[in-house]
C-alpha positions as CSV (number, residue, x, y, z in Angstrom):
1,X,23.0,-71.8,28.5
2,X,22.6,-75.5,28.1
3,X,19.9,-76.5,24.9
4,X,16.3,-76.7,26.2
5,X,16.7,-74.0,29.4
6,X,15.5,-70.9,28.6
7,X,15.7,-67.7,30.2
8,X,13.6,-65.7,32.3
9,X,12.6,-61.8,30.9
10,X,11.4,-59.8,33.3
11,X,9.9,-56.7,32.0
12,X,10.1,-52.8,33.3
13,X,8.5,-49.9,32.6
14,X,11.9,-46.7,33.2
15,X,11.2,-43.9,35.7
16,X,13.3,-40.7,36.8
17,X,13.6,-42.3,40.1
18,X,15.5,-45.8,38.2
19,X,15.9,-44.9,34.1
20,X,17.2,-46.9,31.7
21,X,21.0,-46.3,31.0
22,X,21.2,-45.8,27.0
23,X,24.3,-46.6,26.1
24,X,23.4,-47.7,22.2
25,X,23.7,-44.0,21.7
26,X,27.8,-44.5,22.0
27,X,27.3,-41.9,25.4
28,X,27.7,-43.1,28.7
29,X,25.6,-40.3,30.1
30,X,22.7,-41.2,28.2
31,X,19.4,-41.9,30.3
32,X,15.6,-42.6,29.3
33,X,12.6,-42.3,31.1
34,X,9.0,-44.2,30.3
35,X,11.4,-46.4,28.1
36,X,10.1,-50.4,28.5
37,X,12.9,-52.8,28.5
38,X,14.0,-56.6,29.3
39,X,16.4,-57.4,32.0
40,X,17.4,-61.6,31.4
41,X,16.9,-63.1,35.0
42,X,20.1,-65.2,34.4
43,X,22.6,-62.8,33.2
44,X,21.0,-59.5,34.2
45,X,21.6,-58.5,30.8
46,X,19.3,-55.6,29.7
47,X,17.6,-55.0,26.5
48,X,15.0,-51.9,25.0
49,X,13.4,-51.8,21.7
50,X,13.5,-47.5,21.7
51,X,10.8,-45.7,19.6
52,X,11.5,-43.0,17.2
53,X,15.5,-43.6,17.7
54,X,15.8,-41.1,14.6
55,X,14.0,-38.2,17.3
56,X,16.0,-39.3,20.1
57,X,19.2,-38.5,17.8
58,X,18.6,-35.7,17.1
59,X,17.2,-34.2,20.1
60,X,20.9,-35.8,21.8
61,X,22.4,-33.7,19.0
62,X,20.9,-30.7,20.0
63,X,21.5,-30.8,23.2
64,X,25.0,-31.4,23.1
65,X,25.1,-28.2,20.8
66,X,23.5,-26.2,23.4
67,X,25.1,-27.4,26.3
68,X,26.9,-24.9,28.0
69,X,30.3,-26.8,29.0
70,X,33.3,-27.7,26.5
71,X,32.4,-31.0,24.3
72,X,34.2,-34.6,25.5
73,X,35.8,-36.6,22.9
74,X,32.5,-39.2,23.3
75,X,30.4,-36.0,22.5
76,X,32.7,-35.0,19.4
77,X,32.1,-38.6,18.0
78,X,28.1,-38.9,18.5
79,X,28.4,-35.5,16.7
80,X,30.3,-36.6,13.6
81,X,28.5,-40.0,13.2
82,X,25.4,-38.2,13.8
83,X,26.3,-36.4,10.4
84,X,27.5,-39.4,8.9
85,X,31.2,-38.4,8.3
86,X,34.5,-40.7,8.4
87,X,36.3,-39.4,11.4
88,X,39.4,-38.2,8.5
89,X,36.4,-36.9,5.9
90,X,35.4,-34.6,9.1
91,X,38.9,-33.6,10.2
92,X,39.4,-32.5,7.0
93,X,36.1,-30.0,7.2
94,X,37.2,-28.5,10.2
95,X,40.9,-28.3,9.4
96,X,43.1,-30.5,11.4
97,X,45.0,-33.6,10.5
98,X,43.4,-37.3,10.9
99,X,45.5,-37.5,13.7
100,X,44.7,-34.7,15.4
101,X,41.2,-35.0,15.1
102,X,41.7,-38.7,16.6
103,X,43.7,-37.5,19.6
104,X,40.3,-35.1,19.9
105,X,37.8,-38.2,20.3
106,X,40.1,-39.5,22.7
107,X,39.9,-36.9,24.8
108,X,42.4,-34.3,24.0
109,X,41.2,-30.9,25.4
110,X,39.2,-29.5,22.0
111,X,40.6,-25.4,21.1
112,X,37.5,-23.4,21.2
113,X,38.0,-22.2,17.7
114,X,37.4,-26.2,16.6
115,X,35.0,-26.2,19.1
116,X,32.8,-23.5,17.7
117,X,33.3,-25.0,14.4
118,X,31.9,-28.5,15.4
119,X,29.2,-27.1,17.2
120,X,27.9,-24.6,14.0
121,X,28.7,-27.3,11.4
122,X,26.4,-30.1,13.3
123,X,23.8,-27.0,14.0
124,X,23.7,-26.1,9.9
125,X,23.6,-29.5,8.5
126,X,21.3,-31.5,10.9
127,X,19.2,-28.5,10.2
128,X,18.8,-27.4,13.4
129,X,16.4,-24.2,14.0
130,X,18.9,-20.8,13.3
131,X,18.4,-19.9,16.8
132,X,20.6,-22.8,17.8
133,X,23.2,-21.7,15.1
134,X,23.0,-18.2,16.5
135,X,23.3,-19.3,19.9
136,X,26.3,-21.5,19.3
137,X,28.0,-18.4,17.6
138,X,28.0,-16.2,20.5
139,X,29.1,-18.7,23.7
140,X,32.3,-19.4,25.0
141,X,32.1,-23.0,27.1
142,X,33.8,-23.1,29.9
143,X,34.9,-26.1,32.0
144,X,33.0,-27.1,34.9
145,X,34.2,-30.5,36.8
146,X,31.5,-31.1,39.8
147,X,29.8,-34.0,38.5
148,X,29.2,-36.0,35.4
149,X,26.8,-34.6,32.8
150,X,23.4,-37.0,32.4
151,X,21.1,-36.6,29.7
152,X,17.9,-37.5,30.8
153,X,15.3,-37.9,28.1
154,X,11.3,-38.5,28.0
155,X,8.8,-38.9,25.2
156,X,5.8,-36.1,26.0
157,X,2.6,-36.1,25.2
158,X,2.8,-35.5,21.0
159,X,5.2,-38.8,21.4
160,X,8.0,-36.6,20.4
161,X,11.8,-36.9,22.7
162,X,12.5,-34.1,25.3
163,X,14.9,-33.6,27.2
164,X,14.4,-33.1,30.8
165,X,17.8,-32.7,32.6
166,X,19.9,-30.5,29.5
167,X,23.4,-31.2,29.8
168,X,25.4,-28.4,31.9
């Protein structure tokens, strides 16, 4: 852009019919309803100051811990950095080599037993409520390849983040 032209905003307001695609949340499947945000005339780029990110986390978080299909390597990552763990700090919690534990992120197929283990560890130290925990405990994920997972999230009425389309 030459010095002296500016460029056009145009504001929008998110709906479920056209939401606004999150990825700052490092998830491609990441979508966000009632969400204002800047599209640049010129470039189409697209921009959204998000309120309460810190709520929006963690609701993500806990929906990828209750999900009901097998983690992606994306979802392992959001998980970790979520926690705040170097990726060879973490594989060293759950007990595989750096190496491994990169191949995982990358989208190596995840054993359930490490599986189980990601899941519990993110439910016990982002303090999720036990019956997350307790739920995690007792399922067994099992692929499901129809069609790509969204997450589709909304601020209610208390301006807290819900989740209206939960992961499969």
């Amino acid at each position: 852009m030459s010095k002296g032209t500016q460029s056009e905003l145009v504001v929008r307001m998110s709906t479920e019919q056209e939401p606004y695609r999150f990825v700052g949340s490092g998830l491609g499947n990441v979508y966000l309803v009632g969400v204002e945000y800047e599209v640049d005339a010129a470039t189409g780029m697209q921009s959204a100051a998000i309120p309460c990110l810190p709520a929006l986390m963690e609701a993500i978080g806990k929906v990828l811990v209750e999900k009901s299909t097998p983690l992606t390597g994306d979802e392992l990552r959001f998980l970790r950095k979520r926690l705040r763990f170097a990726s060879k700090d973490f594989a060293k919690l759950i007990g595989v080599s750096g190496e491994q534990y990169s191949r995982l992120e990358n989208g190596a197929t995840v054993t359930p037993t490490v599986e189980r283990l990601v899941r519990l560890l993110y439910a016990t130290l982002a303090k999720l409520p036990a019956e997350a925990s307790e739920e995690v405990a007792r399922t067994t994920w099992s692929a499901s390849l129809s069609q790509e997972e969204k997450i589709v999230a909304m601020r209610d009425g208390a301006e807290k983040w819900v989740v209206l389309i939960p992961a499969a």
